[in-house]
Backbone as a printed PyTorch tensor [residue, N CA C, xyz], in Angstrom:
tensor([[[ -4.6610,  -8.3230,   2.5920],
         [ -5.9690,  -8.3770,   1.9770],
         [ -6.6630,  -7.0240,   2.1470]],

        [[ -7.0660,  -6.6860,   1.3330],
         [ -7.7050,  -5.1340,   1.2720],
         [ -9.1920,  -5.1270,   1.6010]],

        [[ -9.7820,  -4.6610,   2.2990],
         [-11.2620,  -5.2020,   2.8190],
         [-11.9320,  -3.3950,   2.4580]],

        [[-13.4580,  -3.4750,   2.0480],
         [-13.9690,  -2.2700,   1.8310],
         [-14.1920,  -1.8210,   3.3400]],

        [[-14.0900,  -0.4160,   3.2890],
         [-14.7430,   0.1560,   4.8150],
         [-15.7020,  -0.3460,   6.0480]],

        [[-17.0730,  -0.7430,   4.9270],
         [-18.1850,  -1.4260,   5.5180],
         [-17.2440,  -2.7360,   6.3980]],

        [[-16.3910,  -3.3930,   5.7980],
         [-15.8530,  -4.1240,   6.3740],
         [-15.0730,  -4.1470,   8.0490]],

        [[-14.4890,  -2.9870,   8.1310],
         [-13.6150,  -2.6890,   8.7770],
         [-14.2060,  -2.0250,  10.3270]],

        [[-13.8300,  -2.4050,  11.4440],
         [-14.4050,  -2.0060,  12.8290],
         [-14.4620,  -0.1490,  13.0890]],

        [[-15.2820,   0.1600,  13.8010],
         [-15.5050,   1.6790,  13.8970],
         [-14.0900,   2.2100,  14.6300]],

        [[-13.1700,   1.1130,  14.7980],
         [-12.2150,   1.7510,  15.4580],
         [-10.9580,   2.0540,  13.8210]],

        [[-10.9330,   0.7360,  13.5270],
         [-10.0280,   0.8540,  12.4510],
         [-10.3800,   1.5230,  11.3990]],

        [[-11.8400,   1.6450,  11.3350],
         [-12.4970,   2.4180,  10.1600],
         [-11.9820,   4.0070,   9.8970]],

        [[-12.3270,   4.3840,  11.1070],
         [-12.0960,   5.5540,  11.5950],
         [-10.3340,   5.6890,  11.6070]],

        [[ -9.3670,   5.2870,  11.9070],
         [ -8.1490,   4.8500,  11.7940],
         [ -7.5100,   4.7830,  10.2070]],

        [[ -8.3920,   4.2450,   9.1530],
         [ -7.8110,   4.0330,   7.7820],
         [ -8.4050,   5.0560,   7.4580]],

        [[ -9.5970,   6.0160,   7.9560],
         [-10.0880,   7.1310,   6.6950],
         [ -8.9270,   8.2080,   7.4640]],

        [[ -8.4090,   8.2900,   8.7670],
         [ -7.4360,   9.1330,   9.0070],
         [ -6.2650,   8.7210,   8.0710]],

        [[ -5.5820,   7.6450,   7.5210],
         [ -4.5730,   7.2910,   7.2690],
         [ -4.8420,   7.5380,   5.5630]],

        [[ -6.1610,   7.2760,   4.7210],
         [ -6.2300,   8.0870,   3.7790],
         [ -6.5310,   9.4430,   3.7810]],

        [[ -7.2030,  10.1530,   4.5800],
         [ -6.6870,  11.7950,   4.4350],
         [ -5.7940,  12.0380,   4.3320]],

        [[ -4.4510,  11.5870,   5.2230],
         [ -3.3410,  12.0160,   5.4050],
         [ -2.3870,  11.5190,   3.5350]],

        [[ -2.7730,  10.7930,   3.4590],
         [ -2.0510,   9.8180,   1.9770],
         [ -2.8440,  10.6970,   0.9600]],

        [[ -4.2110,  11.2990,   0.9100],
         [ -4.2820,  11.8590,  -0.0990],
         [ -4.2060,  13.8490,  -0.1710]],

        [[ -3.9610,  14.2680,   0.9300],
         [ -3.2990,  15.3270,   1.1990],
         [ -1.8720,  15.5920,   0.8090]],

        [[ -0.4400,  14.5730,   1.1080],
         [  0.0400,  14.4490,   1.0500],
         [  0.9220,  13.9740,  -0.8510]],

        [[  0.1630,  12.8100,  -1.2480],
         [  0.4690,  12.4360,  -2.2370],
         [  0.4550,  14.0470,  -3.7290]],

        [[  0.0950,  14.7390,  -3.1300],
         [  0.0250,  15.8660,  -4.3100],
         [  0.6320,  17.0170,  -4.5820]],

        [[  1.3660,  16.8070,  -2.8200],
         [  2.0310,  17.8760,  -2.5030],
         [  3.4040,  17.4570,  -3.2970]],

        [[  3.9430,  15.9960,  -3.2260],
         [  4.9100,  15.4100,  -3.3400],
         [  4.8200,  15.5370,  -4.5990]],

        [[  4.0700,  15.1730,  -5.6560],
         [  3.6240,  15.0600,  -6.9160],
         [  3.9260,  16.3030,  -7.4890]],

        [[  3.5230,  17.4070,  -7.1460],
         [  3.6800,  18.9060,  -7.6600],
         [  5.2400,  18.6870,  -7.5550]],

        [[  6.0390,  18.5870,  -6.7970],
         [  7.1430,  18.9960,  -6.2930],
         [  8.2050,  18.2650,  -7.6800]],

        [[  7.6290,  17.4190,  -7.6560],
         [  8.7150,  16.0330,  -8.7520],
         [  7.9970,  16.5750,  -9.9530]],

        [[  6.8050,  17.0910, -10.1150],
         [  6.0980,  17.2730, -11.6150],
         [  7.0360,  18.8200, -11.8330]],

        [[  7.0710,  19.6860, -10.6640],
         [  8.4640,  21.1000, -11.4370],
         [  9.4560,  20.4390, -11.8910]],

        [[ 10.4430,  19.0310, -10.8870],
         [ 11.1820,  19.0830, -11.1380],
         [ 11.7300,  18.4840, -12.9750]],

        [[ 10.4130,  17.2620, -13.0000],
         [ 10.2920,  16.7430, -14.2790],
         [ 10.3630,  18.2250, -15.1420]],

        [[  9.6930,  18.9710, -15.3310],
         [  9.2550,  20.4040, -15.8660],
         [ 10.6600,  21.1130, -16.0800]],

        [[ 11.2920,  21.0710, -15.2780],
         [ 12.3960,  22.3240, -15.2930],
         [ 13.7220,  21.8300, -15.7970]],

        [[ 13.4220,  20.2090, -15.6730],
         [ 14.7880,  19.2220, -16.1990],
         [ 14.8460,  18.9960, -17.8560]],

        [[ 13.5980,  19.4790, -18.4440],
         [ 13.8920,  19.3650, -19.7070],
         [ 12.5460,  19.4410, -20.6850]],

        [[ 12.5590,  18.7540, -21.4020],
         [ 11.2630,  18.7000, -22.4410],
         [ 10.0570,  17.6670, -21.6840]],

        [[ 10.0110,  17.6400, -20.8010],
         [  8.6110,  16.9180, -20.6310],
         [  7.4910,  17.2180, -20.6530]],

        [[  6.6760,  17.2460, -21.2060],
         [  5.2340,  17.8290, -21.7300],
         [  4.4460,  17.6350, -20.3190]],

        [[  4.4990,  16.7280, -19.4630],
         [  3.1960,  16.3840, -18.6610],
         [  3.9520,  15.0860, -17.7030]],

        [[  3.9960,  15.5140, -16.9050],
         [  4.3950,  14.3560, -15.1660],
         [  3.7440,  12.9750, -16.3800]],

        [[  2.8010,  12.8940, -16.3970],
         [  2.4430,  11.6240, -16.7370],
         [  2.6760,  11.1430, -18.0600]],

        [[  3.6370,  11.7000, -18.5040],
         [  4.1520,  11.0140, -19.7920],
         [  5.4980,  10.4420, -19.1850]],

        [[  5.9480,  10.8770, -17.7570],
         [  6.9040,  10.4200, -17.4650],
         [  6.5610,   8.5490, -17.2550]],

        [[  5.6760,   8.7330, -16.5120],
         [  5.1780,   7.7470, -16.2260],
         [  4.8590,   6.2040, -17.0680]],

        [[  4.0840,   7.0080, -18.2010],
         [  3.8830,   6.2430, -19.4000],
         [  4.7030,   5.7610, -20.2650]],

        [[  6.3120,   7.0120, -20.4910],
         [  7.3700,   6.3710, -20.6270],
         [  8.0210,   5.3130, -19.6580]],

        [[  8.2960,   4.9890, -18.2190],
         [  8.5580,   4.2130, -17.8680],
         [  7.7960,   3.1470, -17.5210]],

        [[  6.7180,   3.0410, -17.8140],
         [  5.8080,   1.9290, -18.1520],
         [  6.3470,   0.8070, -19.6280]],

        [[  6.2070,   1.4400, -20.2000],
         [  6.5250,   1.1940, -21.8520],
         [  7.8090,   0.7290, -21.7490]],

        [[  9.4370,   1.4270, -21.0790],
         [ 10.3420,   0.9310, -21.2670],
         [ 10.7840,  -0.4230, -20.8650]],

        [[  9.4030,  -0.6980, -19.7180],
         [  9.7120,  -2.2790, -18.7800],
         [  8.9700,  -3.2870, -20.1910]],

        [[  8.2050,  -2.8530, -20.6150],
         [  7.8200,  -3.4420, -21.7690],
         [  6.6660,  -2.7870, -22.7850]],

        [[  6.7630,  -3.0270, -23.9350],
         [  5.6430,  -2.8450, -25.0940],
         [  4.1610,  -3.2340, -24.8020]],

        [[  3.5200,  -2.1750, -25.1390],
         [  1.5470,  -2.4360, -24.9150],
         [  1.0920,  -1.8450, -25.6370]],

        [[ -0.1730,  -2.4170, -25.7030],
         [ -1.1770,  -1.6500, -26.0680],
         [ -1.7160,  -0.3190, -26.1410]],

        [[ -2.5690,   0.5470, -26.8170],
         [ -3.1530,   1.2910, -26.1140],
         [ -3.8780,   0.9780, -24.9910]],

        [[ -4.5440,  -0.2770, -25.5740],
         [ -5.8020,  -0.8830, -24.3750],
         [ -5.1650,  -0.9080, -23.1990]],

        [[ -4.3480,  -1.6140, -23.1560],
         [ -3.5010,  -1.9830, -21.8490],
         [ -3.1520,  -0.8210, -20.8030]],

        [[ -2.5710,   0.2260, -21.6520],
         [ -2.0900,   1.5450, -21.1850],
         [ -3.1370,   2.5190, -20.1940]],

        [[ -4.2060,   2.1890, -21.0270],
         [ -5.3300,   3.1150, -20.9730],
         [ -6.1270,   2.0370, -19.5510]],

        [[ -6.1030,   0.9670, -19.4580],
         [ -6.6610,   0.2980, -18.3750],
         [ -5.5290,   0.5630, -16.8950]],

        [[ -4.2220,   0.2600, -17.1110],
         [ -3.4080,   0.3120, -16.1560],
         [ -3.2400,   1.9020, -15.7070]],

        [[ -3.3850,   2.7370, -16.4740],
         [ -3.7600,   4.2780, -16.1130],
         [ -5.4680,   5.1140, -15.7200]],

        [[ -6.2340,   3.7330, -16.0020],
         [ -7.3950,   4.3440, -15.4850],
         [ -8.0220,   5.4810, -16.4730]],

        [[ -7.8280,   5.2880, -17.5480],
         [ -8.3740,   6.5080, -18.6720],
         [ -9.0100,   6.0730, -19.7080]],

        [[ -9.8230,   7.1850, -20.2000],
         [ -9.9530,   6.5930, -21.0490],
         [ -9.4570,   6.2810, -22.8620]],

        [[-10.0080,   5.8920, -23.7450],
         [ -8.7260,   5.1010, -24.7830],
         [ -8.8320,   6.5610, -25.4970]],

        [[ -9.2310,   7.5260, -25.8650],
         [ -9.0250,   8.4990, -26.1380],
         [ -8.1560,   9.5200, -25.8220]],

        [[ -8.7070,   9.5540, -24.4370],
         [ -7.4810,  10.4830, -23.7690],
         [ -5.6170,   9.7610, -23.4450]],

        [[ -5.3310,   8.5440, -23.9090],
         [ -4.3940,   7.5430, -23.4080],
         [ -3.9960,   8.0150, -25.2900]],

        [[ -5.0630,   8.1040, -26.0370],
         [ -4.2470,   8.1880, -27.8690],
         [ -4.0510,   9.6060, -27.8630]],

        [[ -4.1280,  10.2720, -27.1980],
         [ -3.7990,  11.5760, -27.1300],
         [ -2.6030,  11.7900, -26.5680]],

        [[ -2.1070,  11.0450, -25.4240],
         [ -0.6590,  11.5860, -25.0860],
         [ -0.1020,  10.6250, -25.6970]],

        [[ -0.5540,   9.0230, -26.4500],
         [  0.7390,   8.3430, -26.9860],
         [  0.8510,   9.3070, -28.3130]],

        [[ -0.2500,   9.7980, -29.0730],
         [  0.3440,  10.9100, -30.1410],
         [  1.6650,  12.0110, -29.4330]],

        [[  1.1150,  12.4920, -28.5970],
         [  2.3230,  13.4280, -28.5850],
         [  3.4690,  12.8280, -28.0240]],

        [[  3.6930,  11.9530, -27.4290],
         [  5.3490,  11.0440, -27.0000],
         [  5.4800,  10.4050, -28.9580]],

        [[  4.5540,   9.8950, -29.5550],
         [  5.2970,   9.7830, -30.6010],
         [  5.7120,  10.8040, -31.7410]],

        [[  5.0630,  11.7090, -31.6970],
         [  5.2510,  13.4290, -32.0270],
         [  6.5950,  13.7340, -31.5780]],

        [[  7.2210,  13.3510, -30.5770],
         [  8.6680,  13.7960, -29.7120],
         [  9.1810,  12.5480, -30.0960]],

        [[  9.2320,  11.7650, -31.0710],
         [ 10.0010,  10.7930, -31.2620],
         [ 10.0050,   9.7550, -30.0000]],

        [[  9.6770,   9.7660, -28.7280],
         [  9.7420,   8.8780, -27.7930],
         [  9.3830,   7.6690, -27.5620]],

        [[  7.9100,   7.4900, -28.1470],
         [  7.5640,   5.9250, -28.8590],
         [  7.3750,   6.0620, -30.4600]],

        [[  7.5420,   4.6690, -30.0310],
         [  6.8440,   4.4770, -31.8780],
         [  5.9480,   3.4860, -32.0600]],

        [[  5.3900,   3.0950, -32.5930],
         [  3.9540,   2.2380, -33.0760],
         [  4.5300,   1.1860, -33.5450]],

        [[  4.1540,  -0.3140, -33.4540],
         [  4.9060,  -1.5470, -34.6040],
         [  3.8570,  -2.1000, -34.3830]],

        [[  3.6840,  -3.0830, -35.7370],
         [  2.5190,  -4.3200, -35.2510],
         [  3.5630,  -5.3090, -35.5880]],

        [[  2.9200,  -6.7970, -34.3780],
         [  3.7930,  -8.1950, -34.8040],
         [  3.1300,  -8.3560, -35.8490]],

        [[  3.9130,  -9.2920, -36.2790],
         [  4.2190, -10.2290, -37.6580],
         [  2.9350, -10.9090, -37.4640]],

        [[  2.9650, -11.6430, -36.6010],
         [  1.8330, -12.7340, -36.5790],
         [  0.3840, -12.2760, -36.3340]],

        [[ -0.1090, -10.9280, -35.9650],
         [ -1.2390, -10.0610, -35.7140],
         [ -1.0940,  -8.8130, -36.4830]],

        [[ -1.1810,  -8.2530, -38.0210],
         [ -0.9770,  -7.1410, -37.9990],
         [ -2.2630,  -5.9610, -37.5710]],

        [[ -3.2260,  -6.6930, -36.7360],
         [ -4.5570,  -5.6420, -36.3250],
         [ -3.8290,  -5.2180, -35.0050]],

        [[ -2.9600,  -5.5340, -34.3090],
         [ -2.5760,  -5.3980, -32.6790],
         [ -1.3840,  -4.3190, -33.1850]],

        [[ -1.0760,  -3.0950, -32.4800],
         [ -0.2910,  -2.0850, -32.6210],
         [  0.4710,  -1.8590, -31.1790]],

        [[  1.7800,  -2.5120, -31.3730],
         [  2.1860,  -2.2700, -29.6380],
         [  3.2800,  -0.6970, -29.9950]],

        [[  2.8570,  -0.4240, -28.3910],
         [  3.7580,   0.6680, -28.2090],
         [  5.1460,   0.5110, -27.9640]],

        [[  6.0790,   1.0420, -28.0550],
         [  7.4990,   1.3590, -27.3620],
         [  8.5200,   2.1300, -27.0970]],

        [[  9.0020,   2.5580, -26.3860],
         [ 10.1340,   3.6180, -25.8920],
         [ 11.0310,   3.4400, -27.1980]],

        [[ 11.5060,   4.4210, -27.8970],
         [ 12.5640,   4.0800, -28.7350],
         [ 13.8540,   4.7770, -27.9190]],

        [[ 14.9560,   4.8730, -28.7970],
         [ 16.2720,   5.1150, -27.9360],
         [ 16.6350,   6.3630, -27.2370]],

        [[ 15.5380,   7.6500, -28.1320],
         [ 15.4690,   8.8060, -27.6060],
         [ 14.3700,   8.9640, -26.1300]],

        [[ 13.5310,   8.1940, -26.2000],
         [ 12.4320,   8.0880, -25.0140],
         [ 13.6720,   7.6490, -23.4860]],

        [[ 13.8090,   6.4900, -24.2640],
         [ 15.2740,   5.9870, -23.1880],
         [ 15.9580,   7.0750, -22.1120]],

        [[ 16.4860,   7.3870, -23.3620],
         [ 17.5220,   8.4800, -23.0650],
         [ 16.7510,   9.6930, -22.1880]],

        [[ 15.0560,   9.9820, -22.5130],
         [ 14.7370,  10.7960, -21.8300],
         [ 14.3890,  10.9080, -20.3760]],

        [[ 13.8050,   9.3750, -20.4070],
         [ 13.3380,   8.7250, -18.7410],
         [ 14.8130,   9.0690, -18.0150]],

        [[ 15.6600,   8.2370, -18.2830],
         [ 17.0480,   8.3170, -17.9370],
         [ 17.3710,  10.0020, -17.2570]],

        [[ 17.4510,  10.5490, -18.2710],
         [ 17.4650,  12.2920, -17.9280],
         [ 17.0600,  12.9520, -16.8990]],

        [[ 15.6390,  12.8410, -17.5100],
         [ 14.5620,  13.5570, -16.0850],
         [ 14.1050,  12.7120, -15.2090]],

        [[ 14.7630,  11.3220, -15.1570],
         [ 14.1490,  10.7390, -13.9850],
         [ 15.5280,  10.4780, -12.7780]],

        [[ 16.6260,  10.9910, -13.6230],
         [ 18.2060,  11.3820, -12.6360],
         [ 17.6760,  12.9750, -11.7950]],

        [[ 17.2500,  13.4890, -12.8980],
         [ 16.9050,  15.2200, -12.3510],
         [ 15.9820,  15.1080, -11.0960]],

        [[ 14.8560,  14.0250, -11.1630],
         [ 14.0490,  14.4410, -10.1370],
         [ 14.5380,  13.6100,  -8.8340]],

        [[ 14.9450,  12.4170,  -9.2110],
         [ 15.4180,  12.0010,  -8.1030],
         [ 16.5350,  12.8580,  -7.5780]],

        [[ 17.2630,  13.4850,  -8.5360],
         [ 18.0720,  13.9980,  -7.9870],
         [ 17.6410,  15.5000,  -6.6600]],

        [[ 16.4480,  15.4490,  -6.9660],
         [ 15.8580,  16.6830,  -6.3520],
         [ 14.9910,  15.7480,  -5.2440]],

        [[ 14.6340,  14.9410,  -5.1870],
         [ 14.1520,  14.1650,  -4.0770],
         [ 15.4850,  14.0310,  -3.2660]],

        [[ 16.6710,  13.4800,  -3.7260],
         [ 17.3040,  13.4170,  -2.5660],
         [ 17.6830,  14.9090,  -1.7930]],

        [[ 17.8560,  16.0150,  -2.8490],
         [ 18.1880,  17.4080,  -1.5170],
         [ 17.4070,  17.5880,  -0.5810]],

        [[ 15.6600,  17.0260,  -1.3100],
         [ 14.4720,  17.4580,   0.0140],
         [ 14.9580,  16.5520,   1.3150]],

        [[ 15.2430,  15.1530,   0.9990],
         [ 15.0670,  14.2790,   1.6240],
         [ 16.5340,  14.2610,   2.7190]],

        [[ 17.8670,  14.5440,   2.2080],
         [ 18.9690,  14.6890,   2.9960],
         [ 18.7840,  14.9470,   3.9370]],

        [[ 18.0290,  16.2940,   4.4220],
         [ 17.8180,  16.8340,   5.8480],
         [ 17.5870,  15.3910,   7.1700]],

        [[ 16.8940,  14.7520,   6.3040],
         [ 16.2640,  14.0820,   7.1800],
         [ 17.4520,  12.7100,   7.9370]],

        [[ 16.9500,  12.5990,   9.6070],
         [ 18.3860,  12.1230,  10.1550],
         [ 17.5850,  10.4330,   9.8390]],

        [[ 18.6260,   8.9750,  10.6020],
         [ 18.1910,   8.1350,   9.6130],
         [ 17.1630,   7.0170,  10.0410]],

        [[ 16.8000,   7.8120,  11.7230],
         [ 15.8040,   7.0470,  12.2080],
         [ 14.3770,   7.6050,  11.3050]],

        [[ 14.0790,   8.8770,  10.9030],
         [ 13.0900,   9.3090,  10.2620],
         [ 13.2580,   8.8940,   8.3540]],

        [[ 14.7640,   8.7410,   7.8150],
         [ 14.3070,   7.8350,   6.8170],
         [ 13.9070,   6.5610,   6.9900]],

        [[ 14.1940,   5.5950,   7.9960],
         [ 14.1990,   4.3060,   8.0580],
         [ 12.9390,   4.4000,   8.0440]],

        [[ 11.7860,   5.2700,   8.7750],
         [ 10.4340,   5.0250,   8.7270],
         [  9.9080,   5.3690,   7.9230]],

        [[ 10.4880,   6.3830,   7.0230],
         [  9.9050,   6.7280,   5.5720],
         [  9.6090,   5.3480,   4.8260]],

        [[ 11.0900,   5.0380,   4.8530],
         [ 11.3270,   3.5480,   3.9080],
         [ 10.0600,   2.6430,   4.4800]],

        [[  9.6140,   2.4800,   5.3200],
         [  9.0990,   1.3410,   6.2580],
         [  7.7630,   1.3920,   5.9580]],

        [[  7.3660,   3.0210,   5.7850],
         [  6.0400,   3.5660,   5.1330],
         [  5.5940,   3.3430,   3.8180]],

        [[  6.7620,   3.4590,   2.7330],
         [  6.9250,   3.3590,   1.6350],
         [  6.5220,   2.1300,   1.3080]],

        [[  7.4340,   0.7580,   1.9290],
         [  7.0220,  -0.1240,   1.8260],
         [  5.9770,  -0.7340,   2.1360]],

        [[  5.0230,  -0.2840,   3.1770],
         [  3.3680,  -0.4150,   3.3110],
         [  2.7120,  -0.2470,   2.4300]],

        [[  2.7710,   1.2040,   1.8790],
         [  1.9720,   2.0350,   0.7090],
         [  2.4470,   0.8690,  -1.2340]],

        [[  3.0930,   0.4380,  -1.3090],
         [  3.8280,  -0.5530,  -2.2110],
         [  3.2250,  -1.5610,  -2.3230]],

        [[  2.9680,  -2.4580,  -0.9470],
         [  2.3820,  -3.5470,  -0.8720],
         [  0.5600,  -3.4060,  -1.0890]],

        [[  0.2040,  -2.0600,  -0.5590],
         [ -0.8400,  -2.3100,  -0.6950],
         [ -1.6520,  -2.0370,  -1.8050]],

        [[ -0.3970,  -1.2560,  -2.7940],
         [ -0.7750,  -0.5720,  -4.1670],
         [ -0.4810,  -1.3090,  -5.1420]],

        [[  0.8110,  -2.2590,  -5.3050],
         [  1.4240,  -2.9130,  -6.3960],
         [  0.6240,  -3.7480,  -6.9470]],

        [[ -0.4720,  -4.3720,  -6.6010],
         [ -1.6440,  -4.9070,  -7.2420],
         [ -1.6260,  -4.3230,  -8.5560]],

        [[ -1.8600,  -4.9950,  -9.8540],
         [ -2.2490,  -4.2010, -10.8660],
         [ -3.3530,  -3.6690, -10.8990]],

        [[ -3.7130,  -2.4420, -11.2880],
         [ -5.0200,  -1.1430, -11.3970],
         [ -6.0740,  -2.1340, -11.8930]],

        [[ -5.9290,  -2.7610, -12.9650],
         [ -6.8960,  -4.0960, -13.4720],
         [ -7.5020,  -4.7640, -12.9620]],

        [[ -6.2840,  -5.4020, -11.5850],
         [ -6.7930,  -7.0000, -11.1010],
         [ -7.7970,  -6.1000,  -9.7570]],

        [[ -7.3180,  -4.7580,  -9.5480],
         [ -8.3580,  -4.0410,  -8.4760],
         [ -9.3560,  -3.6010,  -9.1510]],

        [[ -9.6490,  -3.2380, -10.0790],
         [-10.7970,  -2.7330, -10.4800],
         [-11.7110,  -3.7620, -11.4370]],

        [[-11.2330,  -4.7160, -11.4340],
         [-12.4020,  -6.2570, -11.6370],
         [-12.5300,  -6.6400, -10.1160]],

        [[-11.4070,  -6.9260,  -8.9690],
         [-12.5940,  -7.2750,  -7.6750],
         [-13.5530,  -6.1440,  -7.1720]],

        [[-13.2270,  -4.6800,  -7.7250],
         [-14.5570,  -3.9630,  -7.0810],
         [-15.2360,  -4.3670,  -7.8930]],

        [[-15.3320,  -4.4240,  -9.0550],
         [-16.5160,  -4.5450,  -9.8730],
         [-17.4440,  -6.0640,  -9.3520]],

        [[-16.8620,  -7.0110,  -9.0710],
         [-16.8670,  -8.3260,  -8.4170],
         [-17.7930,  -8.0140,  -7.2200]],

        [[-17.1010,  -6.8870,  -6.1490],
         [-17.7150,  -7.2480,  -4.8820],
         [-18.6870,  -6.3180,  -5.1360]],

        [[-19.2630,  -5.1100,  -6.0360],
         [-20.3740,  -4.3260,  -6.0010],
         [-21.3350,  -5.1700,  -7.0280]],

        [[-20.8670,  -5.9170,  -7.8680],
         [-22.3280,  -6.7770,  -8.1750],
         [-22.8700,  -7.8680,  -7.4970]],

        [[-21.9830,  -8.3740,  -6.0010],
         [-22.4860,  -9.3990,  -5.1820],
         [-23.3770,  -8.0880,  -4.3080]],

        [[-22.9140,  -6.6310,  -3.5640],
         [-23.6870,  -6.2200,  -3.0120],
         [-24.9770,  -5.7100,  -3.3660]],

        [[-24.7100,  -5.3290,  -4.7960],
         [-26.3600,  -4.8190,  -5.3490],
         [-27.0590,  -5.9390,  -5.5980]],

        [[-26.7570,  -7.3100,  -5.1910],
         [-27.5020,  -8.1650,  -6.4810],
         [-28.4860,  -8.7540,  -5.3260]]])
């Protein structure tokens, strides 16, 4: 259960804003590192089209959808699905039974691209990561899986309970 700060004791408080400094120091360093490698593995315009392609390939959405689960807004979200469909990577369809609803999707070249640059970077995560002996991966993994559980929430279902718990506190 994820509790706001106010919530949390001056010991643990103090304890989780150390444990987010460290997570948001960290998370960008890692990010740069996989965004060259995305970069240098081929045609990828932007780390976060990587993203948006493997979003899309687990299944077809919306803009709306896209643009909520990425936190953006619907402008800036029709701006990079133009250019992935500019690169042939998605394409636009409406169902049969709604033709006002326009879902997105990976076509076979998008496929093929996630596939590509997402072998390249992992493949470059594992040289960083080899060094490491396997009591210090096991705790990576162990970390990983903390940071997972406490993130895999959809961006949505978290940003309707803040919205939830800041109109019980102002009200």
């Amino acid at each position: 259960m994820l509790r706001s700060t106010k919530q949390l004791s001056g010991t643990s408080s103090s304890s989780a804003r150390s444990t987010a400094r460290a997570i948001l120091k960290i998370i960008p360093v890692v990010m740069r590192t996989v965004a060259a490698e995305l970069r240098a593995a081929g045609d990828m315009p932007a780390p976060a089209h990587f993203g948006l392609l493997t979003m899309l390939e687990r299944q077809p959405r919306t803009l709306s959808e896209l643009a909520a689960l990425q936190g953006v807004s619907l402008p800036t979200m029709s701006n990079s699905i133009a250019t992935l469909v500019q690169r042939g990577w998605v394409k636009r369809s409406s169902p049969a039974r709604d033709r006002r609803v326009v879902l997105l999707e990976v076509t076979p070249l998008g496929k093929a691209t996630v596939k590509r640059v997402g072998k390249a970077a992992e493949g470059h995560l594992v040289e960083m990561l080899g060094g490491l002996d396997a009591a210090s991966r096991s705790r990576l993994d162990a970390g990983l899986g903390v940071l997972r559980r406490v993130f895999a929430e959809p961006a949505v279902a978290r940003s309707r309970k803040r919205r939830r718990v800041t109109s019980r506190t102002t009200a």
